[in-house]
C-alpha positions in Angstrom: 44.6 52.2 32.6 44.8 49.2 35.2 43.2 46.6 34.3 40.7 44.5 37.0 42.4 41.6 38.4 39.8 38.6 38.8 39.2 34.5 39.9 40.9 32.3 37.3 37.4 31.0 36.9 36.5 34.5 35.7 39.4 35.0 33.5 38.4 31.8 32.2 34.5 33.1 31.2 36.1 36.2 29.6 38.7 34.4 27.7 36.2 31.5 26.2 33.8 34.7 25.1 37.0 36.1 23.1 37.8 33.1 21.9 34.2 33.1 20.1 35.1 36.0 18.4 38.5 35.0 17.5 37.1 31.8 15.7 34.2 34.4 13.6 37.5 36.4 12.8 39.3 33.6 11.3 36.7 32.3 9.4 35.8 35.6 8.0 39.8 36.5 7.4 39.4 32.8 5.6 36.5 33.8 3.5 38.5 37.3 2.3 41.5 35.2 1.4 38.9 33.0 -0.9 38.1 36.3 -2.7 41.4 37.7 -3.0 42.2 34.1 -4.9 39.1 34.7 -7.2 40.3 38.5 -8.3 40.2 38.7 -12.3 44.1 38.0 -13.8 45.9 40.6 -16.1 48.4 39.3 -18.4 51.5 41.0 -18.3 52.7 41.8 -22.0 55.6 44.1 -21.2 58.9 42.8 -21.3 61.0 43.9 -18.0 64.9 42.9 -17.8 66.0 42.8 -13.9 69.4 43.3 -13.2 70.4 40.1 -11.3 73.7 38.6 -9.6 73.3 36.0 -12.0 72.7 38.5 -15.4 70.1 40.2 -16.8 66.7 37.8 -16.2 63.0 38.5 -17.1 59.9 38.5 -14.8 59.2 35.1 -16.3 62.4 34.1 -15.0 61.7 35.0 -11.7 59.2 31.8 -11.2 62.1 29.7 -11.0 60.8 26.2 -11.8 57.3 27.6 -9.7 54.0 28.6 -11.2 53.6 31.0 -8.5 55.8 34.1 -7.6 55.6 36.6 -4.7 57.3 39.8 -5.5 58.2 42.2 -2.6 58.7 45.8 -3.5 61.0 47.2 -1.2 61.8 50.5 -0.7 65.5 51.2 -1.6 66.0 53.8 -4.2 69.2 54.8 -6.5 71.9 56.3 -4.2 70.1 55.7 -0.6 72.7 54.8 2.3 70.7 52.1 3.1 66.9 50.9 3.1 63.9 52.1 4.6 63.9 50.9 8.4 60.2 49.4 7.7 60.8 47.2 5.0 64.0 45.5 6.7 62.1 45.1 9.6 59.7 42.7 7.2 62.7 41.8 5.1 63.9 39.8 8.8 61.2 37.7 7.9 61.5 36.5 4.4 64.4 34.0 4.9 62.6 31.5 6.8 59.3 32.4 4.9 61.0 31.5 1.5 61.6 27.7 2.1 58.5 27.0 3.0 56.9 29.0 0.3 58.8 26.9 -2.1 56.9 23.9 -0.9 53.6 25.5 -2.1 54.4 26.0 -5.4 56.0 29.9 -4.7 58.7 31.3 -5.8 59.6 34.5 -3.9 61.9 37.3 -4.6 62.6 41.4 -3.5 62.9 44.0 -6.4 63.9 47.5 -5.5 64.9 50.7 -8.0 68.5 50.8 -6.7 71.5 49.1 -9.2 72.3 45.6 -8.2 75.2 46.8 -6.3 73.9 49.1 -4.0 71.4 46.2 -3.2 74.1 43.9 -2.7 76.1 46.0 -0.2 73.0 46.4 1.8 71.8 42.8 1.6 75.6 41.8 2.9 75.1 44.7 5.8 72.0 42.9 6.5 72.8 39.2 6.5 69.8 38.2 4.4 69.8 35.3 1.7 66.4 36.0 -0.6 66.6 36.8 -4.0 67.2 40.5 -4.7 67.3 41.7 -8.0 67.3 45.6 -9.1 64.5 47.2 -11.3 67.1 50.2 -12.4 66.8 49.9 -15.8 62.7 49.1 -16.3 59.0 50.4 -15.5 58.5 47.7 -13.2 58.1 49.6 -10.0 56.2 52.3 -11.7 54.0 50.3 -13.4 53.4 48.7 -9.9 52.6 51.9 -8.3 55.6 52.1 -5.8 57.8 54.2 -7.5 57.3 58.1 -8.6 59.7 61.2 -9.6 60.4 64.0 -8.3 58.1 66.1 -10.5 54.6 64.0 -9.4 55.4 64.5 -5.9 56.0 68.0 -6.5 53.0 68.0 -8.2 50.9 67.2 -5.4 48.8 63.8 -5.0 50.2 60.5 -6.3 48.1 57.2 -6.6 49.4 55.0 -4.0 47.3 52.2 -2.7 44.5 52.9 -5.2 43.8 56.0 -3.9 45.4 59.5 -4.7 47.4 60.3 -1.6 50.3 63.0 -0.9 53.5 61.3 -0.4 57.0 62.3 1.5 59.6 60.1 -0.6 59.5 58.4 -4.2 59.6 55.2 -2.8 57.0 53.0 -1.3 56.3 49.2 -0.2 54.6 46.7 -1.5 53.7 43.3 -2.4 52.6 41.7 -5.9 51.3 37.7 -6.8 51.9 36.4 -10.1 51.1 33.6 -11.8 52.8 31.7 -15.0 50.1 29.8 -17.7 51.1 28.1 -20.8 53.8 30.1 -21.0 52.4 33.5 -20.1 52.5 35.9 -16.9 49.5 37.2 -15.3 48.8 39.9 -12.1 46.9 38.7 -10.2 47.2 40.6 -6.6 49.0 43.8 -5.1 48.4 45.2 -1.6 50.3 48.3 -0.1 50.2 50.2 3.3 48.9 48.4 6.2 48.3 45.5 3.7 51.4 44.5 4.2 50.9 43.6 8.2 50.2 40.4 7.6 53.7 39.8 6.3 55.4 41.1 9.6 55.3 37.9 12.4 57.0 40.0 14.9 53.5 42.3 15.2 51.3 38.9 14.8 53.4 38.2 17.9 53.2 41.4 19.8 49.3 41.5 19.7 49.1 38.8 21.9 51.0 40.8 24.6 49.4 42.7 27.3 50.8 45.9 25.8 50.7 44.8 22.2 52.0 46.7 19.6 52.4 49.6 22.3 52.7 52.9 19.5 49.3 54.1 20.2 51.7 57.7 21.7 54.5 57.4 19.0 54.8 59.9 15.9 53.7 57.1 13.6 53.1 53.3 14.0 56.5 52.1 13.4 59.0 55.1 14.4 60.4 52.6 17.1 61.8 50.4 14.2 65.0 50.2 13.3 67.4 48.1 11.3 68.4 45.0 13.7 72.0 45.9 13.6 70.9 49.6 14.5 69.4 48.6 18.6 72.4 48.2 20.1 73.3 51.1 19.3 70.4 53.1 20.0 
């Protein structure tokens, strides 16, 4: 659809009226970031050992010398050629997220269900540097609802995103906040599907395009994504 071509001073009227909207937007996105801080806490009493370059570590360990850890589920499951296209494409993000985050009191690492050195091989291919640490061996993923066998999705429905939903593969994504207290670890957020947006910058940066994210006639929202090694070659 073309789109009406108009005086600078017009574009100028239109732009300021968008801007109004853009500020209620913040301020309200503000406001739902106040309530997701003042969600209720679970403690976390089970006892997971991750599989680490470093040796076996807890989730405790995970927080580093931080009171605060960000956990990124990432879908890459025992004996997958490599990981899902989606989640890379948000895992190009996380180095230069991570120092920063450390400055705020976060500690930030990626758990998948694959063994430590399918994850490694893949992390190499990839060029990343963020902690990755493999889940093979515990509930984590399970108990964090991005993980499911064989026999529940054969089954039909699965909960995924706090809802029952029917899903193509036993992975899924996901993210998870967790705070340390007197010695103890607490849940305190997860958010799945298009929760995770707000993670990816390069979408942040394509809805201020004139075409924006541009997927509106593709299969679904992110079939143009591939691994960044994998354009060239497309």
């Amino acid at each position: 659809m073309p789109h009406p071509i108009v005086s600078q001073d017009e574009w100028l009227a239109a732009r300021k009226a968008l801007l109004a909207k853009e500020k209620q937007f913040s301020k309200a996105r503000d406001a739902l970031a106040a309530e997701r801080r003042a969600l209720p806490w679970v403690k976390v009493d089970k006892a997971y050992a991750f599989d680490t370059p470093g040796g076996r570590q807890s989730l405790a360990d995970m927080f580093g010398r931080k009171s605060q850890l960000l956990v990124y589920h990432f879908m890459l499951g025992p004996g997958w050629s490599a990981g899902c296209p989606s989640c890379s494409f948000l895992a190009d993000h996380f180095d230069g997220a991570a120092v920063h985050l450390a400055q705020r009191d976060v500690s930030f690492v990626v758990v998948s269900r694959a063994p430590l050195p399918e994850i490694e091989a893949y992390k190499k291919r990839m060029g990343w540097r963020f902690p990755w640490v493999s889940s093979f061996a515990n509930d984590f993923n399970r108990d964090f609802g991005v993980s499911f066998s064989n026999d529940e999705l054969a089954a039909g429905e699965v909960e995924y995103n706090y809802a029952k939903t029917k899903l193509p593969v036993d992975e899924m994504p996901g993210i998870s906040a967790f705070i340390t207290e007197n010695g103890a670890v607490f849940h305190t957020y997860s958010s799945y599907s298009r929760g995770l947006d707000i993670l990816v910058g390069a979408y942040n940066m394509l809805d201020l395009t004139p075409k924006g994210r541009d997927e509106g006639k593709l299969p679904w929202s992110m079939a143009w994504v591939k691994r960044h090694d994998e354009y060239e070659k497309s």
